[in-house]
NUKOL-368355 format. One record per residue: residue in one letter; x, y, z negated of N, C-alpha, C, CB in turn; residue number from 1. Coordinates in Angstrom, 1 decimal, always signed. Atoms other than C-alpha are relative to their C-alpha. Glycine has a CB too. Layout:
REM NUKOL-368355
+------+--------+--------+--------+--------+--------+--------+--------+--------+--------+--------+--------+--------+------+
: resn :    n.X :    n.Y :    n.Z :   ca.X :   ca.Y :   ca.Z :    c.X :    c.Y :    c.Z :   cb.X :   cb.Y :   cb.Z : resi :
+------+--------+--------+--------+--------+--------+--------+--------+--------+--------+--------+--------+--------+------+
:    A :      X :      Y :      Z :      X :      Y :      Z :      X :      Y :      Z :      X :      Y :      Z :  NUM :
...
+------+--------+--------+--------+--------+--------+--------+--------+--------+--------+--------+--------+--------+------+
***
This chain:
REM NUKOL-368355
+------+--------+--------+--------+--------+--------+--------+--------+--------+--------+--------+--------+--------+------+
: resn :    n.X :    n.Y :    n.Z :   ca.X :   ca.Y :   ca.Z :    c.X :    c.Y :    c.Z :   cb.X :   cb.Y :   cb.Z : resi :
+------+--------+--------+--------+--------+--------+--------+--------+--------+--------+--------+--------+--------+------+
:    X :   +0.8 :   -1.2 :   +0.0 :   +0.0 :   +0.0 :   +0.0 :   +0.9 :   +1.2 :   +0.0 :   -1.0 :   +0.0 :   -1.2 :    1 :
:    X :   -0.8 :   -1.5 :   -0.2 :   +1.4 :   +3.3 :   +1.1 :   -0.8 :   +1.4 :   -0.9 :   -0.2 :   +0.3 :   +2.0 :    2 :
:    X :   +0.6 :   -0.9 :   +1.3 :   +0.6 :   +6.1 :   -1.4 :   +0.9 :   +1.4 :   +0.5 :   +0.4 :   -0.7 :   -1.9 :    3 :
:    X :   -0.7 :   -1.3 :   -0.4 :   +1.7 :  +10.1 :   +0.2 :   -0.2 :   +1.3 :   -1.1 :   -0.6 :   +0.4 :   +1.6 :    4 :
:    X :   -0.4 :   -1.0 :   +0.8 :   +2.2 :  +12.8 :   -2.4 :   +0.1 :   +1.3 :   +0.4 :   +0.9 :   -0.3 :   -0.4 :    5 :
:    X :   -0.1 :   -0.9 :   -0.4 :   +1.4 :  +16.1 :   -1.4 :   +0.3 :   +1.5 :   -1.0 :   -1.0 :   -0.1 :   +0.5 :    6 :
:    X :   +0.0 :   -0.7 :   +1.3 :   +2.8 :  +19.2 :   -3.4 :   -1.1 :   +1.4 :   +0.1 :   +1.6 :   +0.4 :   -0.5 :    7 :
:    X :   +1.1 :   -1.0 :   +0.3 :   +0.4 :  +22.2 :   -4.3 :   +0.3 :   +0.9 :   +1.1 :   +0.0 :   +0.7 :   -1.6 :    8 :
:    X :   -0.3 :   -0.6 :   -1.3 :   +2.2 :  +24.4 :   -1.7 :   -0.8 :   -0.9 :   +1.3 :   +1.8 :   -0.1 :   +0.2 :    9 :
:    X :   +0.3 :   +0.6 :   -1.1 :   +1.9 :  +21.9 :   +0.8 :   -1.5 :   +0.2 :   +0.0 :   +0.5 :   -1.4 :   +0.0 :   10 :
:    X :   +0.9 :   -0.3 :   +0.4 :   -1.6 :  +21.2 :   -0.2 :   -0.7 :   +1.1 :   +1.1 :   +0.3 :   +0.4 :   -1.3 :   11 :
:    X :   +0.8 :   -1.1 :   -0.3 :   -2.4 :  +24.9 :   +0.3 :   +0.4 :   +0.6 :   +1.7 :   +0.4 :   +1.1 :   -1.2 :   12 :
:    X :   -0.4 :   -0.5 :   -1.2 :   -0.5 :  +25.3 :   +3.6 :   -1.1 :   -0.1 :   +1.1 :   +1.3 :   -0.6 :   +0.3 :   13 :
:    X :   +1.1 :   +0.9 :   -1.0 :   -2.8 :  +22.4 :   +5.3 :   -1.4 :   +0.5 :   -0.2 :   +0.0 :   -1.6 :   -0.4 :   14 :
:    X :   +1.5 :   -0.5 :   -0.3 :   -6.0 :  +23.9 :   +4.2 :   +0.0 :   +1.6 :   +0.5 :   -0.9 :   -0.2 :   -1.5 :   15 :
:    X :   +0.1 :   -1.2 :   -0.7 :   -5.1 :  +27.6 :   +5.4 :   +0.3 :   -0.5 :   +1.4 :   +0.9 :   +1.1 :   -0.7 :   16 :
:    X :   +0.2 :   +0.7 :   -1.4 :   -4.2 :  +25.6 :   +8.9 :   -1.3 :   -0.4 :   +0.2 :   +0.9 :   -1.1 :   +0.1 :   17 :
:    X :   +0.8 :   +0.1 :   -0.5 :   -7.1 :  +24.0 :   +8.9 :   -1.4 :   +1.3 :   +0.5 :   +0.0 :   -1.0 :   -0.6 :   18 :
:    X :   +0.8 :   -1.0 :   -0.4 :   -9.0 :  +27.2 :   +8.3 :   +0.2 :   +1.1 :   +0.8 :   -0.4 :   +0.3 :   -0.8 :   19 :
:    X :   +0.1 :   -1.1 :   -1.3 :   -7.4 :  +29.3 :  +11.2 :   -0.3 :   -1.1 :   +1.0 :   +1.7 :   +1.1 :   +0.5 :   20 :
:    X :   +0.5 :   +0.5 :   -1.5 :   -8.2 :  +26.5 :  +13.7 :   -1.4 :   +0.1 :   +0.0 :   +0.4 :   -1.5 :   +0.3 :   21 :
:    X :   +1.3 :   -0.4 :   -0.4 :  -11.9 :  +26.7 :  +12.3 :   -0.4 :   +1.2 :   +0.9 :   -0.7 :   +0.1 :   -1.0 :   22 :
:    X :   +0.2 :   -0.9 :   -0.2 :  -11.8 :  +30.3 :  +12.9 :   +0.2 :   +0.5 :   +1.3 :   +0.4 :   +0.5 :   -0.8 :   23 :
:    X :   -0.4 :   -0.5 :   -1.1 :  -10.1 :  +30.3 :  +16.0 :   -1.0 :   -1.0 :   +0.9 :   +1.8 :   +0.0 :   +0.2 :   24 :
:    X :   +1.2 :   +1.3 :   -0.8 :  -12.8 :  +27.4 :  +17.2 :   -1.1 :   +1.3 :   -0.2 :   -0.6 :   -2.2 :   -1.1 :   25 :
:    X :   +0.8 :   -1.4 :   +0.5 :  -15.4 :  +30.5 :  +16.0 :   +0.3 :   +1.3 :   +0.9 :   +0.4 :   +0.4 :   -1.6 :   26 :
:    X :   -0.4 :   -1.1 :   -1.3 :  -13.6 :  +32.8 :  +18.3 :   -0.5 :   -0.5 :   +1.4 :   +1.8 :   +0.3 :   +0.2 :   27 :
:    X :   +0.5 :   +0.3 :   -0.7 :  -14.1 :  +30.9 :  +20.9 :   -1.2 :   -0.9 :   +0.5 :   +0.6 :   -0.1 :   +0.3 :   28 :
:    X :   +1.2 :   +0.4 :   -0.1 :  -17.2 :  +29.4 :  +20.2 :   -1.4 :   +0.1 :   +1.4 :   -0.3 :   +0.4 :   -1.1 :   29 :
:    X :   +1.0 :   -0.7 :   -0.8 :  -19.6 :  +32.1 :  +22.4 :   +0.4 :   -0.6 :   +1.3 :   +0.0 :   +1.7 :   -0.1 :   30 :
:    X :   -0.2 :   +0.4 :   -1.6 :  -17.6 :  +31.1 :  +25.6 :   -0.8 :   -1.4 :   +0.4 :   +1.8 :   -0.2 :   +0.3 :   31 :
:    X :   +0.6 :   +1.4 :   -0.2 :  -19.1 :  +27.5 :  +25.2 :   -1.7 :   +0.1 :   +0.2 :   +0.4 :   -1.1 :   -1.3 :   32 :
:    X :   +1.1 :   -0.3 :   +0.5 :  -22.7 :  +28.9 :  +25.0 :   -0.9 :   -0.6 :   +1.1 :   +0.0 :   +1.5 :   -0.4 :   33 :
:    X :   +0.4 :   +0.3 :   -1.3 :  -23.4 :  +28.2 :  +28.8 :   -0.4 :   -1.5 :   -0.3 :   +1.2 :   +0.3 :   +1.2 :   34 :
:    X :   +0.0 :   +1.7 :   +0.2 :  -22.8 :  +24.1 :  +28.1 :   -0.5 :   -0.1 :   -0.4 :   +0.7 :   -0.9 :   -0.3 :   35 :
:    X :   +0.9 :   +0.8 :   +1.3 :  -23.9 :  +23.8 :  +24.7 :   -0.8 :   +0.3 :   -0.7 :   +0.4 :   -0.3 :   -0.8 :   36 :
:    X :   +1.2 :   -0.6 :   +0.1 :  -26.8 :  +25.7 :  +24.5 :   -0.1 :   +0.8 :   -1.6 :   -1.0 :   -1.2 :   +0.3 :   37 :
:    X :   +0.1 :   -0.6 :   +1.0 :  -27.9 :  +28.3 :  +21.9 :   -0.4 :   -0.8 :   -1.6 :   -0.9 :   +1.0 :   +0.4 :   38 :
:    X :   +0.6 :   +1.0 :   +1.5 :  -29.3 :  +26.0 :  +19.0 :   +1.6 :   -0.8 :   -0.6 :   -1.6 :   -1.8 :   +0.7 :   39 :
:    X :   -1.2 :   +0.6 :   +0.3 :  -26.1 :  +24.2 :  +19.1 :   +0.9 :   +0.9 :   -0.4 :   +0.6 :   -0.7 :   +0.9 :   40 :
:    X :   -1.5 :   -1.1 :   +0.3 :  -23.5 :  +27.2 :  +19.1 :   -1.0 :   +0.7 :   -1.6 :   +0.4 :   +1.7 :   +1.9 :   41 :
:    X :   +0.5 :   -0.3 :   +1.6 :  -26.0 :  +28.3 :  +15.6 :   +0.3 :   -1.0 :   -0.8 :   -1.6 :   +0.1 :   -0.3 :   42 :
:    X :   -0.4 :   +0.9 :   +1.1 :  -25.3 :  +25.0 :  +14.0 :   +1.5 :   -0.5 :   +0.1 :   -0.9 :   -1.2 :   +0.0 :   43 :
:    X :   -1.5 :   -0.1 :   -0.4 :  -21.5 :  +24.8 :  +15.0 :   +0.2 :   +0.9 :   -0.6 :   +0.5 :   +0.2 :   +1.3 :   44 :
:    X :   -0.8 :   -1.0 :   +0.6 :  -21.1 :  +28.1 :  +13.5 :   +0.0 :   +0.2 :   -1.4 :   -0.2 :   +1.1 :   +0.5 :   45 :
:    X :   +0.6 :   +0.2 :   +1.6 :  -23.2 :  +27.8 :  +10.4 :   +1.3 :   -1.0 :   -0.7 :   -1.9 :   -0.9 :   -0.1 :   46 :
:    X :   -1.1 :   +1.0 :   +0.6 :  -21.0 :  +24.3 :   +9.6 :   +1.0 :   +0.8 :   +0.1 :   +0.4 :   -1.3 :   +0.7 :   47 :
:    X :   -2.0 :   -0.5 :   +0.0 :  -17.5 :  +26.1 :  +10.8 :   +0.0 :   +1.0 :   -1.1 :   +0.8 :   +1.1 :   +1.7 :   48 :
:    X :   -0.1 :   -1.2 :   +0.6 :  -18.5 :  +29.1 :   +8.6 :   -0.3 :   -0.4 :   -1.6 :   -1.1 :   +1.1 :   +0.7 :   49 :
:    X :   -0.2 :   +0.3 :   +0.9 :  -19.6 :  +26.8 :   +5.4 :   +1.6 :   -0.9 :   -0.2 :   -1.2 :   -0.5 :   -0.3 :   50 :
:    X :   -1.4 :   +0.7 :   +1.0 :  -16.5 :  +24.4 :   +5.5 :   +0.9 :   +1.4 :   -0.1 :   +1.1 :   -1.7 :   +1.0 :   51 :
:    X :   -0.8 :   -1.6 :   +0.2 :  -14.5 :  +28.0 :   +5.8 :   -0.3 :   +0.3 :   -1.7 :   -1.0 :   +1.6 :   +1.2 :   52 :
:    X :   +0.5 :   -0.5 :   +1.7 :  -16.2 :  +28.9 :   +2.3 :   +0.6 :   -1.0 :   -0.6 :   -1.7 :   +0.1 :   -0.4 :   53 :
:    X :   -0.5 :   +1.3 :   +1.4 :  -15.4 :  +25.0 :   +0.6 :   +1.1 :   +0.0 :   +0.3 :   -0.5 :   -1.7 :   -0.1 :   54 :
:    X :   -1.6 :   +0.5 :   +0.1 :  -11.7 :  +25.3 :   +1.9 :   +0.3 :   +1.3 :   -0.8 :   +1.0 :   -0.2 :   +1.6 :   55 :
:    X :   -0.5 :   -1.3 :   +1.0 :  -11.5 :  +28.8 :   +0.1 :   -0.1 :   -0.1 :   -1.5 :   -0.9 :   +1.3 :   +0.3 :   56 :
:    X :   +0.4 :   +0.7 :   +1.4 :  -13.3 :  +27.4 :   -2.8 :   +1.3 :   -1.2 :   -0.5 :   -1.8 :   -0.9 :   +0.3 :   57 :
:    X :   -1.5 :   +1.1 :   +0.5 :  -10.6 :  +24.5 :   -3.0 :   +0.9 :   +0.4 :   +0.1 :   +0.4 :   -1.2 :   +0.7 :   58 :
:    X :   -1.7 :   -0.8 :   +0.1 :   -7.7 :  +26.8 :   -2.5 :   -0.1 :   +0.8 :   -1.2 :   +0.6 :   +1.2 :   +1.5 :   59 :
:    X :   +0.4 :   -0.5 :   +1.1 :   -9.4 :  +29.0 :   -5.7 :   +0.5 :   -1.0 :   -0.7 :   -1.4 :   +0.3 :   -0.2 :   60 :
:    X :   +0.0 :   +1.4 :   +1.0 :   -9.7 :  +25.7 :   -7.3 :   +1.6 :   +0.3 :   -0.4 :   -0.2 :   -2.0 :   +0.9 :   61 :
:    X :   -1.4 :   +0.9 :   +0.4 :   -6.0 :  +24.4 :   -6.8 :   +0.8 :   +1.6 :   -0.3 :   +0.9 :   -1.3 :   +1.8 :   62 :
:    X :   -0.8 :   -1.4 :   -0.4 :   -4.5 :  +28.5 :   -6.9 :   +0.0 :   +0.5 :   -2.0 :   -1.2 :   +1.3 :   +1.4 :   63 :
:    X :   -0.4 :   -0.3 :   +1.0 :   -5.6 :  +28.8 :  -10.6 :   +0.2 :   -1.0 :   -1.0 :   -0.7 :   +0.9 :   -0.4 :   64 :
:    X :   -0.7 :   +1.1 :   +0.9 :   -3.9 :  +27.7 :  -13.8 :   -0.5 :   -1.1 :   -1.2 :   +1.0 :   +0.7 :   -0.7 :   65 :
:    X :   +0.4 :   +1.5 :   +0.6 :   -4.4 :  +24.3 :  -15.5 :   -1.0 :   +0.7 :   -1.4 :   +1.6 :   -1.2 :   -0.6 :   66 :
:    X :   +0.4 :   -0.3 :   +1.5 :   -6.6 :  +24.6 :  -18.7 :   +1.0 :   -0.2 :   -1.2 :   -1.1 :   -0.9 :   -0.4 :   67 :
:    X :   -1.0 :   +0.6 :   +1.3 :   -4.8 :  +23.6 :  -22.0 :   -0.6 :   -0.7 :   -0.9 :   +0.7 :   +1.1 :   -0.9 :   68 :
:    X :   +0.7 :   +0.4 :   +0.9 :   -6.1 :  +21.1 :  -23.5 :   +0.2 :   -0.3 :   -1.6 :   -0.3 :   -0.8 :   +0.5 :   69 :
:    X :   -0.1 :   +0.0 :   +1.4 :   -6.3 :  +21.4 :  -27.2 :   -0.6 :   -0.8 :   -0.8 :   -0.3 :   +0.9 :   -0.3 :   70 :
+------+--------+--------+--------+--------+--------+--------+--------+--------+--------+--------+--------+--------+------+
***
């Protein structure tokens, strides 16, 4: 069993990557509008625009410091 270890940098690098490719899929979303019709380019953007919010929310998360448990 293979087991990969990511450190908190790292971590944070890969989820700000993944959220400029959403954003830059969001940029060019409208151009696709012709193919994939309006209903679709609303629920493509809605999704791209919540996981955007839960990767910010999980970079919050992992960005502040541990509790202390007492």
């Amino acid at each position: 069993m293979f087991t990969m270890f990511v450190t908190l940098e790292e971590g944070l690098e890969l989820i700000e990557n993944y959220k400029k490719g959403l954003e830059k899929f969001l940029e060019t979303l409208p151009e696709q509008s012709v193919q994939l019709g309006s209903e679709m380019i609303k629920t493509l953007t809605m999704n791209s625009k919540n996981e955007i919010t839960n990767l910010e929310a999980i970079e919050k998360a992992l960005k502040r410091p541990p509790k202390s448990s007492l």
